[in-house]
N, C-alpha and C positions, 0 to 999 in steps of 0.2 A: 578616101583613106583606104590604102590597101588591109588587106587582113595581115600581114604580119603586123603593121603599127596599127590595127583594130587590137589586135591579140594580145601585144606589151602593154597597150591601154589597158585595157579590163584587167592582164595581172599583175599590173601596177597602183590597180583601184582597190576594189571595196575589198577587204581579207574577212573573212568571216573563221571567226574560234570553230576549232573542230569540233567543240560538245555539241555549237548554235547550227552546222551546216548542214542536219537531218532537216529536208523539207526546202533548204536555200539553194544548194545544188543542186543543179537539173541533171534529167536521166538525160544526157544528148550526147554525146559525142563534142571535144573538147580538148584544150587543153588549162591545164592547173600549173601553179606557183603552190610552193608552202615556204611558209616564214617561219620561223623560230624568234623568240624574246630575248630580252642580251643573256638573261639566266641559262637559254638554249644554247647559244652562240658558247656562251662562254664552257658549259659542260662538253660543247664539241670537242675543245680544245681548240676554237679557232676568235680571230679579233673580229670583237659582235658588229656586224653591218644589216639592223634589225629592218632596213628599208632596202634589202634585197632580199629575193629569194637565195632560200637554201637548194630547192631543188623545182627542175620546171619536167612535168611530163604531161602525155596524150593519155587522154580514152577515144579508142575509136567508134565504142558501141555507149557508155554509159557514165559520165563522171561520176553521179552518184554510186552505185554498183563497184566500180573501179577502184573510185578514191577512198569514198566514205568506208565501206567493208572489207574492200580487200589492203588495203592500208592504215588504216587506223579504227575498222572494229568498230563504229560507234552504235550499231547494234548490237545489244550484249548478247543476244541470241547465238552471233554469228562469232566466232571463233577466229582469230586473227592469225594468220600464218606465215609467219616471218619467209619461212621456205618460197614461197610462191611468190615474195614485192623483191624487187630490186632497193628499193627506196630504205624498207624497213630493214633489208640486210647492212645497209651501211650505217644505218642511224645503232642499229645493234654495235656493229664493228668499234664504231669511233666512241659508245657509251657502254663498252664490254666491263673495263674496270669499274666505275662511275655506279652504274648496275649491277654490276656482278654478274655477268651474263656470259655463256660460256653457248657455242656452236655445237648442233649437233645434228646429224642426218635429218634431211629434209621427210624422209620416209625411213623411220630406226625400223623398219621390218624387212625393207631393202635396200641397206645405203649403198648408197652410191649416187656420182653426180656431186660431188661434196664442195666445189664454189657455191650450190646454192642452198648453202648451209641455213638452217631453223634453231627455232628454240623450242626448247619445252614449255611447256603448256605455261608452266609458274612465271616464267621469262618472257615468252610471250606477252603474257599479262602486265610483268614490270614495263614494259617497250611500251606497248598500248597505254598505261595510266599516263607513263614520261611526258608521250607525242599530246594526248588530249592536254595538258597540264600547259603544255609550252608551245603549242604550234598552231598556228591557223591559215588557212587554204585562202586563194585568190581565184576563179576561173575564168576561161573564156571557153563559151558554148557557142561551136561554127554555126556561123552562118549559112543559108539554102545554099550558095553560091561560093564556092571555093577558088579563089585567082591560083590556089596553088595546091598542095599533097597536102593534109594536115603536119603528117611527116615531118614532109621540108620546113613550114612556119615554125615545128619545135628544133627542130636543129639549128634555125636559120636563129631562134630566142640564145639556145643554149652556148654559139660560139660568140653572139653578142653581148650576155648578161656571165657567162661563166660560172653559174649556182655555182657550188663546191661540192654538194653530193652527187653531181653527174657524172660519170665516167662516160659514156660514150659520147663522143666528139664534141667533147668539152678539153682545148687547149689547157686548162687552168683549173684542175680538180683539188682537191682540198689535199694539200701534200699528206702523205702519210696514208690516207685510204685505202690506197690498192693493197697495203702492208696490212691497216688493220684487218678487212676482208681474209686475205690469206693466212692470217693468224687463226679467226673463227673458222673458216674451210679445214685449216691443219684438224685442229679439235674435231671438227665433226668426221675427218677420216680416223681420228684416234680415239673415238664414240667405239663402247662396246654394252650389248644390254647390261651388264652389271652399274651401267653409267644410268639407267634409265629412270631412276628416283632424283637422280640432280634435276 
């Protein structure tokens, strides 16, 4: 079996809830699926296909590390920062109204760079309860021996399976995304500190 049909194996297998995958995920290099519930599917605004992934990416150094805290926070210690996930900005974008969650400079002490729009601390927090609430992870952690890039095997998933929250070389991204994003981007250039209590 090659490693790309090793890779849609595994994340097409066991999904593990994100509150359960402290301790399940391994620190390795990898790539992940996340799934959403039809409750998820359906608050996207999109028709629930809860036996596909929503969105498929790599770690090159760490999936625990990567996934677990820098995407869904499941140490409370650590601070979740929309600014810094690709993943968490769109899930923001498409659950803006839903939430009530409003974009704003990734760094409000120097904005700028305003596609890679954040939230505040409070918003933040609403995104992280949402994701733990309705999502759970699949992984494949590579193997010694790579036939290919890990790269290649997530892009080679992504124009196969099509997730919806993909943008990059995903034929088939979840219509409307690219709009919601630039709505949250608009806001976080029209972010000024008197905004910084929202």
């Amino acid at each position: 079996m090659s490693n790309f049909e090793d890779a849609m194996a595994d994340l097409r297998g066991r999904r593990i809830a994100i509150t359960d995958a402290p301790g399940v995920v391994p620190s390795a290099p990898g790539l992940y699926a996340i799934y959403g519930d039809k409750e998820a599917w359906n608050e996207l605004r999109m028709n629930p296909q809860v036996d596909s992934p929503l969105y498929i990416g790599k770690a090159e150094d760490s999936l625990a590390r990567r996934e677990l805290q820098g995407h869904f926070a499941v140490n409370r210690s650590v601070r979740a920062q929309t600014g810094s996930s690709t993943v968490r900005r769109s899930f923001a974008a498409l659950l803006r109204e839903t939430l009530g969650l409003r974009g704003i400079p990734r760094n409000p002490d120097k904005p700028a760079h305003f596609s890679n729009y954040g939230l505040s601390r409070e918003h933040d927090d609403l995104l992280t309860a949402w994701m733990h609430r309705h999502l759970a992870i699949a992984v494949w952690p590579t193997p010694r021996v790579l036939d290919e890039p890990l790269a290649d095997i997530e892009r080679a998933i992504i124009r196969r399976w099509t997730p919806p929250l993909n943008l990059s070389g995903n034929p088939h991204p979840a219509p409307g995304l690219s709009a919601a994003r630039a709505r949250m981007a608009a806001e976080a250039r029209a972010w000024g500190p008197s905004d910084a209590a929202v």
